[in-house]
N, C-alpha and C positions, 0 to 999 in steps of 0.2 A: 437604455443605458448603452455605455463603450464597454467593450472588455477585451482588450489584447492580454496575446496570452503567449508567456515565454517558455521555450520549451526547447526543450533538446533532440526529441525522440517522440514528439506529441502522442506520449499515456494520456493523456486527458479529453484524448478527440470526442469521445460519446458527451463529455462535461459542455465541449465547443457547442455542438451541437444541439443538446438542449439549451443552451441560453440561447441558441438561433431561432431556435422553433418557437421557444417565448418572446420573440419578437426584438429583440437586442440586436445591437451592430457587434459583429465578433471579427476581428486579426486574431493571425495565429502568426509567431516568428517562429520556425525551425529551422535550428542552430547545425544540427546532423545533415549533410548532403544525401546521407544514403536516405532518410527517413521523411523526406520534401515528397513522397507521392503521396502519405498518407491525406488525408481531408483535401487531396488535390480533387476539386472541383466542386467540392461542397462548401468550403469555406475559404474566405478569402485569405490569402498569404502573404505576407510581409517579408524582404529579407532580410531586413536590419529593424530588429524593436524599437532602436534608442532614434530610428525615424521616425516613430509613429508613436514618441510620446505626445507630440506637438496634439496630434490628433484625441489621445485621452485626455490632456490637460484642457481643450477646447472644450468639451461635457461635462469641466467642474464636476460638480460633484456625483455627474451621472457616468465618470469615466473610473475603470477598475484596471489595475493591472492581475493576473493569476500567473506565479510563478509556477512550475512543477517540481522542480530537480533539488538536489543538495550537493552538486556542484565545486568543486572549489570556489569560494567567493559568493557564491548566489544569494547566500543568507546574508550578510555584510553589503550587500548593492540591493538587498528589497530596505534592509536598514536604512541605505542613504536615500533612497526614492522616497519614503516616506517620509525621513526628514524633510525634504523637500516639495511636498507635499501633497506628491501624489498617494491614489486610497492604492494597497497591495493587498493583497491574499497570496499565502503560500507558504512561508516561514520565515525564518530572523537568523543571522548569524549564533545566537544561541541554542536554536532550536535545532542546527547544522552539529552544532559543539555536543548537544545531545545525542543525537544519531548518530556522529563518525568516531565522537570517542568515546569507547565503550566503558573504560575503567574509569574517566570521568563520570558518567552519569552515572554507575554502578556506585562509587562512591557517595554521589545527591544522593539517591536511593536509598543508602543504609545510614546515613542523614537522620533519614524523614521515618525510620523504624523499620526499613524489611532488612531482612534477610541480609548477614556480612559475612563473610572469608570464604565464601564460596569462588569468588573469580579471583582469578591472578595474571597480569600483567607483563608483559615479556618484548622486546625488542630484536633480542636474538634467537632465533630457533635452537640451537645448542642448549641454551640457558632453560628453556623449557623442557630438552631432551633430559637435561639430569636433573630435573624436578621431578620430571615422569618417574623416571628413575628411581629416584629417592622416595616418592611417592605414592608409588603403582594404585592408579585405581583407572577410575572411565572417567574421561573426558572429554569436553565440548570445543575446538577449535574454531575462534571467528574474528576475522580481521577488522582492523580499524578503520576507518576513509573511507571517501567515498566512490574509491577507485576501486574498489574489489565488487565481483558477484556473489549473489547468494553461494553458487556451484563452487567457491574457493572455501567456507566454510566446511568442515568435517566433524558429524557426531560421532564420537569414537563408539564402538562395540563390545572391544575387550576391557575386563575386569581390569587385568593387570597395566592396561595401556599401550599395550604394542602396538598396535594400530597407529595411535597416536602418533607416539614416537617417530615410527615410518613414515607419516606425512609427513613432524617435522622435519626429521633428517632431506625427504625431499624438498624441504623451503630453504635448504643451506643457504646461506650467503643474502638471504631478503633480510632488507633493514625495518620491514612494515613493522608495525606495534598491533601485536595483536593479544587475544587474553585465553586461557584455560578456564571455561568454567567446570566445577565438577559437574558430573551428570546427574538430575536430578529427575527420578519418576517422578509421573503425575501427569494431569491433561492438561494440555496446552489452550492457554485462552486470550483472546486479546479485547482491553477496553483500549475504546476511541472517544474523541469529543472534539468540536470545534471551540476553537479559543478566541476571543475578541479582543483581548492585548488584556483585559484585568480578571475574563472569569471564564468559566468551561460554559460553554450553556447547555441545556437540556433539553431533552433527554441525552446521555452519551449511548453508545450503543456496546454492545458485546459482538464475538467473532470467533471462530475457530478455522482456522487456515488449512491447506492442504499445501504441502509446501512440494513435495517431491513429484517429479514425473510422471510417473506409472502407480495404477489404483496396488492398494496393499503397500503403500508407504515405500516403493522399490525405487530406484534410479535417482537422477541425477537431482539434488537441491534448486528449483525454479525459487523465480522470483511470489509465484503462485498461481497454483491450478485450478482450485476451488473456493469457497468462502462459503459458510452458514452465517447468519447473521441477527442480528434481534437487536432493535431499542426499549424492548419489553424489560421490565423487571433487572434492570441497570444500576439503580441508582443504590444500591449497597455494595455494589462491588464498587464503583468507581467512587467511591468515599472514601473506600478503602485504599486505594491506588491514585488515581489520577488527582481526586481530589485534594488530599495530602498535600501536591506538588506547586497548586494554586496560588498561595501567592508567593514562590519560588521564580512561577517564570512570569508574574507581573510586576512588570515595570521593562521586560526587556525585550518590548515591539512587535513578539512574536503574532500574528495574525493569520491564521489556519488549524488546520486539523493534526491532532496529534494523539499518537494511539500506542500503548504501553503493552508491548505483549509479553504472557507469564506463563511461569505452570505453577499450577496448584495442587497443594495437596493435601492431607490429615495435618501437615506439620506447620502450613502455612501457603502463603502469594512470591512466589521468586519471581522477581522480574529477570524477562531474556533481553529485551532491545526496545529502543522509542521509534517508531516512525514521527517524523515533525515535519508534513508534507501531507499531500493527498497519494493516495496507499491507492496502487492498482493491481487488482480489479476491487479494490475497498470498496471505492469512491462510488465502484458503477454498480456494487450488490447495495449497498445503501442508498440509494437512489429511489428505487420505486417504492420506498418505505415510508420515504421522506413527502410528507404531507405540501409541506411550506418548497413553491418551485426554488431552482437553485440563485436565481437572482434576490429573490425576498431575503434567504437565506445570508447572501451575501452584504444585504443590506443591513441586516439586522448585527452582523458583525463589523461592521465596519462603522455601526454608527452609535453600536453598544445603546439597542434603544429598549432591550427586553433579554429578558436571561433564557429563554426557552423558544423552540419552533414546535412547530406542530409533526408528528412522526404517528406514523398509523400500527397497531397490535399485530404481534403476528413473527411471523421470521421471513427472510429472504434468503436463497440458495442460490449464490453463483457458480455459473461453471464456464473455465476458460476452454475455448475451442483455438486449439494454436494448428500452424501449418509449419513446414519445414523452413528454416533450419533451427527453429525454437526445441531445445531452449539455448543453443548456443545463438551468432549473429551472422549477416549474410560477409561478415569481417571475416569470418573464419572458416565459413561452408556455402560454398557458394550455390543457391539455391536462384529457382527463378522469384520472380513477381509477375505480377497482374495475371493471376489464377483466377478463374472465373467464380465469384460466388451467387448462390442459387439458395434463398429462400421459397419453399413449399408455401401455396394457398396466400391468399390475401390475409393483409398483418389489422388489427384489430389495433384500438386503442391501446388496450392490455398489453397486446403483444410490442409495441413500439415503447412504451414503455421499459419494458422489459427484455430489448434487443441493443448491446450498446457496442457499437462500431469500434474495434481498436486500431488497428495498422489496414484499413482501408480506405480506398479511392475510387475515384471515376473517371473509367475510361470508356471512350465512345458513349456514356451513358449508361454502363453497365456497371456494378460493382466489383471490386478487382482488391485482389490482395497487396500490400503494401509495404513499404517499411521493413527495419532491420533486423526484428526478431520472430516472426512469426506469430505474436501476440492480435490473432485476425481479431476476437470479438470478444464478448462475455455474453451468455446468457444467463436470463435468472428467472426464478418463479420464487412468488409469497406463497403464503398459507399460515394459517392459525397452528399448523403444529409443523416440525422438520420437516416428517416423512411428507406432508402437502407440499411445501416448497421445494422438497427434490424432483418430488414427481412432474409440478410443471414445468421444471429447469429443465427436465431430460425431456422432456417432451418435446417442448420449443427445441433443445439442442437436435433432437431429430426430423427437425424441420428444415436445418440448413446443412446446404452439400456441397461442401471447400473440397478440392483434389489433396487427398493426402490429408486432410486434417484429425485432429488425432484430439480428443480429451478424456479424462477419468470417469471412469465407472461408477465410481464410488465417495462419491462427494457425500460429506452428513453421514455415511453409514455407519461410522465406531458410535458417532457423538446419538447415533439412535437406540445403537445396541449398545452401548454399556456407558459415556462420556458422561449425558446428562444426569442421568441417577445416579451417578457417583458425586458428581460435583453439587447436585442437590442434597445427597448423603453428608457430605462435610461442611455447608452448610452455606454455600457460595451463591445459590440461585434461591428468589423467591419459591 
């Protein structure tokens, strides 16, 4: 098979590169200047996609496009490619409408029975300062688009809201639409599933995310640190959630993965945000779970020929190893590249598996750090129970020695000591 693949920032490098190794012809375009060294040497590069359609439309039906981004426009131009009849994977201009606008989907959602008037909607930060106001409680700050980072989001901490308020007043004069959700306890959980344009197939998987910087939940809001992960014992939550939404978004193109993340609690499922896109490091902690390679996979969606793939028991632990100037960009801190990376001992099938290349390259033949955010790798380990799958993720992670690299301690540990049995307690997990 073809698979060019469009990309901004190539998150998907480890996805390139397994379709390489299962013997597939792989382009990659990236669209970013600063982020052309990552898969420089591994894989071939393209500077313009909309050249090398000519070359997927030549493999009929064995040529695939893989968008990554949500973009302005990107969901709206995989729309027209299809139209036109090339196969895409990635997302739909709807699945964009879900993702950037939050008070939209928030609205679908209380639709389809969860949880209403907890979010509210705002354009001017003033207008939200004297809601706070009039309102005093805690609050969730998160902006709309696709132009904001994780790190512009704010969990407020105080009861009364001052905090809050303080950010807004520092947003004076931003026209963004963003929304106040109230703050809601409970564990944070995410269902995923790949979509074929009319059904979810199965298994979907489950996730708990590590979103902040530094272990003990401290510093800065990343894109993400960590990821636990399981397609085990799935399919009652995502009935409950994702499934609901099924024939909502069929009929409108959308083709990819799309994962609802929530907190739960005694009172109920509050959804926080959609991913409609492949989710990194998602994509690469679900990977070595996933039985069926990523091409079959891709087959099977794209040609809607069976509702399920084959996904193995168990959980998978990912842990991001970033280098500097992650989690900001080399836009704003100007760090080096082509840092030398050094995996320990010869890699085992297992281990290659389970080692997925983010923002690196190859220079002179050596592997070298890359790219604009520090986002160097993912490592991950299975196992039939958490605590197995941390252990060989941290294992494998100290195997590899990046100058300066830096990841969490503490991946899986709340969701060992206390996450799972509660959320089994209320009655969420098999």
């Amino acid at each position: 098979m073809r698979f060019l693949g469009v990309t901004e920032t190539c998150d998907l490098a480890a996805l390139y590169l397994r379709l390489q190794e299962e013997g597939h012809q792989v382009r990659v375009a990236i669209s970013e200047p600063g982020a052309r060294g990552t898969l420089a040497g591994l894989i071939e590069q393209v500077s313009d996609w909309r050249a090398a359609l000519e070359w997927v439309r030549e493999a009929e039906g064995e040529g695939v496009i893989l968008f990554e981004a949500v973009s302005e426009g990107f969901g709206a131009l995989q729309d027209s490619l299809r139209a036109d009849g090339y196969q895409v994977i990635g997302g739909s201009a709807y699945g964009d409408r879900l993702e950037n606008d939050r008070a939209y989907a928030q609205a679908l959602l209380a639709e389809h029975g969860f949880p209403a008037g907890h979010v509210h909607e705002f354009n001017d930060p003033q207008d939200a300062d004297r809601f706070v106001q009039q309102y005093p409680g805690r609050y969730v700050l998160k902006f709309s688009g696709s132009d904001f980072a994780s790190s512009d989001n704010y969990i407020g901490r105080l009861d009364d809201g001052r905090d809050v308020r303080a950010m807004l007043r520092h947003r004076a004069g931003s026209a963004a639409k963003f929304i106040l959700m109230d703050f809601i306890e409970g564990v944070e959980m995410g269902v995923g599933a790949y979509f074929d344009g009319k059904r979810f197939l199965r298994p979907a998987c489950l996730d708990w995310e590590h979103k902040r910087f530094f272990a003990g939940d401290m510093g800065e809001l990343t894109g993400e640190m960590g990821t636990v992960a399981t397609f085990e014992g799935s399919e009652g939550f995502c009935e409950r959630t994702l499934g609901l939404l099924e024939p909502v978004l069929r009929g409108h193109g959308h083709v990819g993965y799309i994962n609802l993340n929530t907190i739960v609690n005694a009172d109920g499922i509050w959804p926080l945000e959609f991913t409609c896109r492949f989710g990194y490091p998602g994509y690469a902690v679900l990977s070595p779970l996933q039985a069926t390679p990523w091409s079959q996979l891709f087959e099977i969606m794209l040609g809607r020929s069976q509702a399920q793939f084959e996904a193995l028991p168990g959980f998978s632990t990912g842990i991001v190893l970033t280098t500097p100037p992650f989690p900001y960009t080399r836009k704003e801190v100007d760090e080096p590249i082509g840092l030398p990376i050094i995996i320990d001992g010869a890699l085992s099938s297992e281990d290659r598996q389970n080692i997925h290349y983010g923002e690196i390259g190859l220079a002179d033949g050596d592997l070298v750090t890359s790219g604009l955010y520090g986002w160097t790798m993912v490592v991950t380990g299975c196992g039939s129970s958490i605590a197995e799958a941390c252990d060989q993720a941290y294992a494998r992670a100290e195997r590899v020695h990046i100058p300066n690299q830096r990841y969490r301690l503490d991946i899986g540990a709340r969701l060992i000591r206390s996450d799972w049995a509660q959320l089994k307690a209320w009655g969420y997990l098999p």
